[in-house]
KEFIKOL-104734 format. One line per 2 residues: number of its first residue (from 0); their letters; for each residue x negated, y negated, z of C-alpha. Coordinates in Angstrom, 1 decimal. Each point is the difference from the previous one (the first is absolute). Layout:
REM KEFIKOL-104734
NUM) A) X/Y/Z | ...;
REM end
This chain:
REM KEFIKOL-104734
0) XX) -26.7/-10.8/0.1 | 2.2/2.3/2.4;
2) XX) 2.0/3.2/-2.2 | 3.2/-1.6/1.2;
4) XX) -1.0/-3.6/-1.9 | -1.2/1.9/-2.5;
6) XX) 3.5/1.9/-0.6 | 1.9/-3.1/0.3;
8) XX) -2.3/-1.5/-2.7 | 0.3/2.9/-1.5;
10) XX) 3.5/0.3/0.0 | 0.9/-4.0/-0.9;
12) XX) -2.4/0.1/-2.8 | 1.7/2.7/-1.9;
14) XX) 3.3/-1.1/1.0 | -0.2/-3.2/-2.3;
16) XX) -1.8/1.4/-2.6 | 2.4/3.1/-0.4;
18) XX) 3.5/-2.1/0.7 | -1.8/-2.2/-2.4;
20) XX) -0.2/2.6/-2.9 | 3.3/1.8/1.0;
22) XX) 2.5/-2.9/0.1 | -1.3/-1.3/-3.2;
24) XX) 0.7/3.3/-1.6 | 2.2/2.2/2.0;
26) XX) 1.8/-2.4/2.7 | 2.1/2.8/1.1;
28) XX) -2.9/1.8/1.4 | -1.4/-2.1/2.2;
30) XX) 0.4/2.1/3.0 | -2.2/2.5/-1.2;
32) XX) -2.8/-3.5/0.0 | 0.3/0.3/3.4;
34) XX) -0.4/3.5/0.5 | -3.2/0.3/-1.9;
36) XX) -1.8/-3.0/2.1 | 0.7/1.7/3.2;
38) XX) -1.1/3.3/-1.6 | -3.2/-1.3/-1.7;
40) XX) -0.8/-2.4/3.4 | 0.3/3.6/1.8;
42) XX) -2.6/2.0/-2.2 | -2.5/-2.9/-0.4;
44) XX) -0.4/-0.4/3.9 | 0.0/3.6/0.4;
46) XX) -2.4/0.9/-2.8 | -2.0/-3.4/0.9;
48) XX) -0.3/-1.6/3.6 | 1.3/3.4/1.5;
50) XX) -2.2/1.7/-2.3 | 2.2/2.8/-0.5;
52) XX) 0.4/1.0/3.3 | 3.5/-1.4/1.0;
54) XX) 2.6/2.4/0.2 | 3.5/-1.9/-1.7;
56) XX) 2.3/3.1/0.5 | 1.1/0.9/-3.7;
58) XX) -2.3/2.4/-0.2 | 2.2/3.7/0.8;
60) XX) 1.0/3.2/-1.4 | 2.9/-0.5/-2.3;
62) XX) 2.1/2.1/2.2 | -1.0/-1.7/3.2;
64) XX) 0.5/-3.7/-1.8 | 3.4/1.2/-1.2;
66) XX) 1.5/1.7/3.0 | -1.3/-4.0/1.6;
68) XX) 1.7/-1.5/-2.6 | 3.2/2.0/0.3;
70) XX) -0.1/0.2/3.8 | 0.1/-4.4/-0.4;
72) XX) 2.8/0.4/-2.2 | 2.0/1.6/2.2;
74) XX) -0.9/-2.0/3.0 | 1.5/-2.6/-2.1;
76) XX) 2.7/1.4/-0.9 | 0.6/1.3/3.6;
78) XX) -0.2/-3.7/1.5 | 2.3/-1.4/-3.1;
80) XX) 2.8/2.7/0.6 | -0.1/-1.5/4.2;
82) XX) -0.1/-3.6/-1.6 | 2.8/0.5/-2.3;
84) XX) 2.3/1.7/1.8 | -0.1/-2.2/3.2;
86) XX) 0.4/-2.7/-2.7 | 3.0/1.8/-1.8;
88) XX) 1.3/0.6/3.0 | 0.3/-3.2/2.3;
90) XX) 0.8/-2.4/-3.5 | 1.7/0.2/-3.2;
92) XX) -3.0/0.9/-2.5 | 0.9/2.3/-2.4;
94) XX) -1.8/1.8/-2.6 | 1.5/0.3/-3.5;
96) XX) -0.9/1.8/-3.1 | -2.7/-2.0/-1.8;
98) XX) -1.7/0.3/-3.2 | -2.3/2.0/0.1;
100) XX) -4.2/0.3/1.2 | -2.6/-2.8/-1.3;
102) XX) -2.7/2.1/-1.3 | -1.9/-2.4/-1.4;
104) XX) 0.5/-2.3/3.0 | -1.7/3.0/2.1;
106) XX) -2.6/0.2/-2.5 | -1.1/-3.9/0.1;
108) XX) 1.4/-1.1/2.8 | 0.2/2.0/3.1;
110) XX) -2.5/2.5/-0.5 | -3.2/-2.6/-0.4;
112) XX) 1.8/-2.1/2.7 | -0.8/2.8/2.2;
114) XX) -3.2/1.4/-1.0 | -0.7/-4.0/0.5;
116) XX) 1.2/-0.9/3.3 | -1.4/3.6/1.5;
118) XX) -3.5/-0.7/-1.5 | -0.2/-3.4/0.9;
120) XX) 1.5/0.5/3.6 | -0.8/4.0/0.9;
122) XX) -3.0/0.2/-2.0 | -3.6/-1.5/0.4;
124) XX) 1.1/-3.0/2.0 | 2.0/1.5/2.4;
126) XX) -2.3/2.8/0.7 | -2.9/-2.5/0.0;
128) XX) 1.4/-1.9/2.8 | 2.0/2.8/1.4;
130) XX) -4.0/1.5/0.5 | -1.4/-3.9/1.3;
132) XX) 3.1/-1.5/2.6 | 1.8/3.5/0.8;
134) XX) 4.0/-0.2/0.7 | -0.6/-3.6/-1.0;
136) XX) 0.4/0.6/-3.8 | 3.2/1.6/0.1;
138) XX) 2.1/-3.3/0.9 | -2.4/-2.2/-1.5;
140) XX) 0.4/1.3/-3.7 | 3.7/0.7/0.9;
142) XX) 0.4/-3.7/0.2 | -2.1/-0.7/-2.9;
144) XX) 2.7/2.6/-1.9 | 3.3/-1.7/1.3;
146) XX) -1.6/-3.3/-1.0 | -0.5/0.7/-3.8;
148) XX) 3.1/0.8/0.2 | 1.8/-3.8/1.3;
150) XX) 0.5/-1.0/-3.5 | 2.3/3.0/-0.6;
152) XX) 3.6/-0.7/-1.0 | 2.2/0.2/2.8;
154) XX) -2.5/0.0/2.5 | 0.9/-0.9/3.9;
156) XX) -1.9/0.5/3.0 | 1.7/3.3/0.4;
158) XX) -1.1/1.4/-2.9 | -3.5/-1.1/0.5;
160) XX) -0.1/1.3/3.4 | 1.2/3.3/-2.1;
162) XX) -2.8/-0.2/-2.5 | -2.7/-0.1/3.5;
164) XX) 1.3/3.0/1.5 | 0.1/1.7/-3.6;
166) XX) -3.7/-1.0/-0.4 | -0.7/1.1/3.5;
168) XX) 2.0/3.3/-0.7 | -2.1/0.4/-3.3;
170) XX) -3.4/-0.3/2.4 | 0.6/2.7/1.8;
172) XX) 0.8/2.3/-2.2 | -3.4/-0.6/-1.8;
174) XX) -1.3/0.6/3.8 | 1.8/3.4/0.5;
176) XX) -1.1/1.1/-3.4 | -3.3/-1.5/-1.1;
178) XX) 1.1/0.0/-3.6 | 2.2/-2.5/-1.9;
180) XX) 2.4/2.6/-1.7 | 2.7/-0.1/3.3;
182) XX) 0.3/-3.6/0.0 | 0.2/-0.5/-3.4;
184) XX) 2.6/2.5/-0.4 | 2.0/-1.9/2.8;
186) XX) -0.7/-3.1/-1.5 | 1.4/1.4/-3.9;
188) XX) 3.1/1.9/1.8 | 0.8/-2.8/1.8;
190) XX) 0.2/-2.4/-2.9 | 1.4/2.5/-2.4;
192) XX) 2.6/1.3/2.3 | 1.2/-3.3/1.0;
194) XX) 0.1/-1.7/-3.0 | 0.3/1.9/-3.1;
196) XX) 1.9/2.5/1.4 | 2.2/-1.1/2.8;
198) XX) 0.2/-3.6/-1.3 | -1.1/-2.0/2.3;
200) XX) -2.5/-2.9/-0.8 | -3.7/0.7/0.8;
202) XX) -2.1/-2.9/1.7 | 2.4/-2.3/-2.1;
204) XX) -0.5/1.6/-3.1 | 3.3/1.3/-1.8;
206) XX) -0.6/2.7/-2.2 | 1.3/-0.2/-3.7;
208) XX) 1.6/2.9/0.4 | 1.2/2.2/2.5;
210) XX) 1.4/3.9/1.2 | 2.5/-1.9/2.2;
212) XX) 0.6/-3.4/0.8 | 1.1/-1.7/3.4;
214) XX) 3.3/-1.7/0.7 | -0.6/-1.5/3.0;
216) XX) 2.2/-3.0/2.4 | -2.0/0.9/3.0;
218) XX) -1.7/-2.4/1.7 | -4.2/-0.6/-1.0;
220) XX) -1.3/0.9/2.9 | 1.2/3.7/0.0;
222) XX) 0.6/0.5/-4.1 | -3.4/-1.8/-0.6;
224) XX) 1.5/-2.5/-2.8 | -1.9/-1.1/-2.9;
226) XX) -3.3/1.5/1.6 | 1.5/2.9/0.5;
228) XX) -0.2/3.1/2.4 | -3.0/-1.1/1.3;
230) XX) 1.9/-3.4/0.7 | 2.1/1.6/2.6;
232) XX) -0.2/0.1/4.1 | 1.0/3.9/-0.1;
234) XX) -3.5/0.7/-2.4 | -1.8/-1.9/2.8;
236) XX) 1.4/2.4/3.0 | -0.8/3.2/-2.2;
238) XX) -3.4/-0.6/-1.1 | -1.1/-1.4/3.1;
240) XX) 1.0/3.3/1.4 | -2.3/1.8/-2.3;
242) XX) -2.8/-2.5/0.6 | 0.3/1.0/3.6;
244) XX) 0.5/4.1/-0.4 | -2.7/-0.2/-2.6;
246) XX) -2.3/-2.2/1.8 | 0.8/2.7/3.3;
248) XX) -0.8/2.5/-2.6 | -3.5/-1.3/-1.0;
250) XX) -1.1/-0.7/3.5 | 0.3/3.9/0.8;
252) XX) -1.7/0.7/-2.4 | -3.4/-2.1/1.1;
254) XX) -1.3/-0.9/-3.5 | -3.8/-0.7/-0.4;
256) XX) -1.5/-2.9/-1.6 | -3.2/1.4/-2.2;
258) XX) -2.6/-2.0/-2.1 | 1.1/0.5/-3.3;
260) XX) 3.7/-1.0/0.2 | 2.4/0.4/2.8;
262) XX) 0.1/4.0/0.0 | 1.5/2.5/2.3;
264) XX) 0.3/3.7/-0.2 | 2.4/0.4/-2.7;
266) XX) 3.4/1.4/0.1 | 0.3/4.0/-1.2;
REM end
């Protein structure tokens, strides 16, 4: 059996046994179900096919991993100011005092969504096949990211194209990095910033509570809708910019693929 079966296996195995035990006792943390099948699909493969030799990119000083994290954050928060305020700007979305921050939404919700979705799609299988098919990966697992995503509420084609170029965005990041802590930063900013705070919805998914909410009589294609910012034609222009400065950015910078994980000489 090849280590990425195996972490699919792996992965699918746990999946129904956990979301098994969780929804029959605590329904509302079912994300978390997730989160700990792509987490224990990563260590088995690593400890067993890979034999401990795979490099996943968690494993940092905490000041390195948080000044990663942070530097995310704000790359997020950089690319939602743009967003919003060509948004504000060109329609008549508003944002108005809301009721306040959904902690325990962060808690069960987006965090474990993340920690999911980077695991599953910058982790082991990415950098397994990012290793095997080269620049090949990057689009390929992209797709496979905007597609688990089609059943969203609100979704269009726009939005999905959206969800690509975030996936693709996400990539290289991992690649300028080697480590998981930038993208999952910009992968937590993003969904906190845009949903619980500003007000928009995330992927579809309204929060319970938010800092501010959205008015908006815009049209779809540049408010984002039901979806939500990442629903919206300007998103697609601005990311795709970074896709392409970051992408520039990586290609400088002549990365080196080693045997133990895609490794390059690591940023000081």
């Amino acid at each position: 059996m090849t280590p990425l079966a195996f972490f699919v296996l792996v992965y699918l195995a746990t999946l129904m046994l956990v979301s098994w035990a969780v929804v029959r006792t605590h329904p509302a943390w079912s994300y978390w179900a997730f989160c700990f099948a792509a987490a224990a699909a990563t260590v088995l493969t690593v400890r067993m096919p890979e034999r401990g030799r795979w490099k996943i990119g968690l494993a940092a000083p905490p000041l390195v991993a948080l000044r990663e994290l942070g530097g995310g954050i704000v790359f997020a928060a950089a690319l939602l100011w743009a967003i919003d305020a060509v948004i504000t700007s060109s329609t008549d979305l508003r944002h108005l005092r809301n009721d306040g921050f959904p902690w325990r939404e962060l808690a069960v919700v987006f965090i474990p969504a993340v920690l999911h979705e980077e695991l599953l799609f910058r982790g082991y299988v990415y950098q397994k096949l990012r290793r095997a098919t080269g620049w090949f990966a990057i689009p390929f697992l992209a797709l496979v990211f905007a597609a688990l995503h089609g059943g969203n509420a609100g979704v269009t084609r726009l939005a999905l194209a959206n969800i690509f170029v975030a996936g693709i965005l996400l990539a290289l990041c991992y690649d300028r990095y080697r480590r998981l802590w930038f993208p999952i930063g910009l992968h937590l900013g993003w969904n906190v910033i845009s949903g619980p705070l500003l007000g928009y919805n995330v992927s579809g998914y309204a929060s319970r509570t938010t800092v501010f909410r959205t008015i908006s009589s815009g049209p779809p294609s540049i408010t984002g809708g039901v979806f939500g910012v990442e629903g919206s034609a300007v998103t697609l222009g601005i990311m795709a910019a970074a896709v392409a400065a970051l992408g520039a950015s990586n290609m400088m910078r002549r990365p080196r693929v080693s045997t133990a994980g895609i490794e390059s000489k690591e940023p000081q």
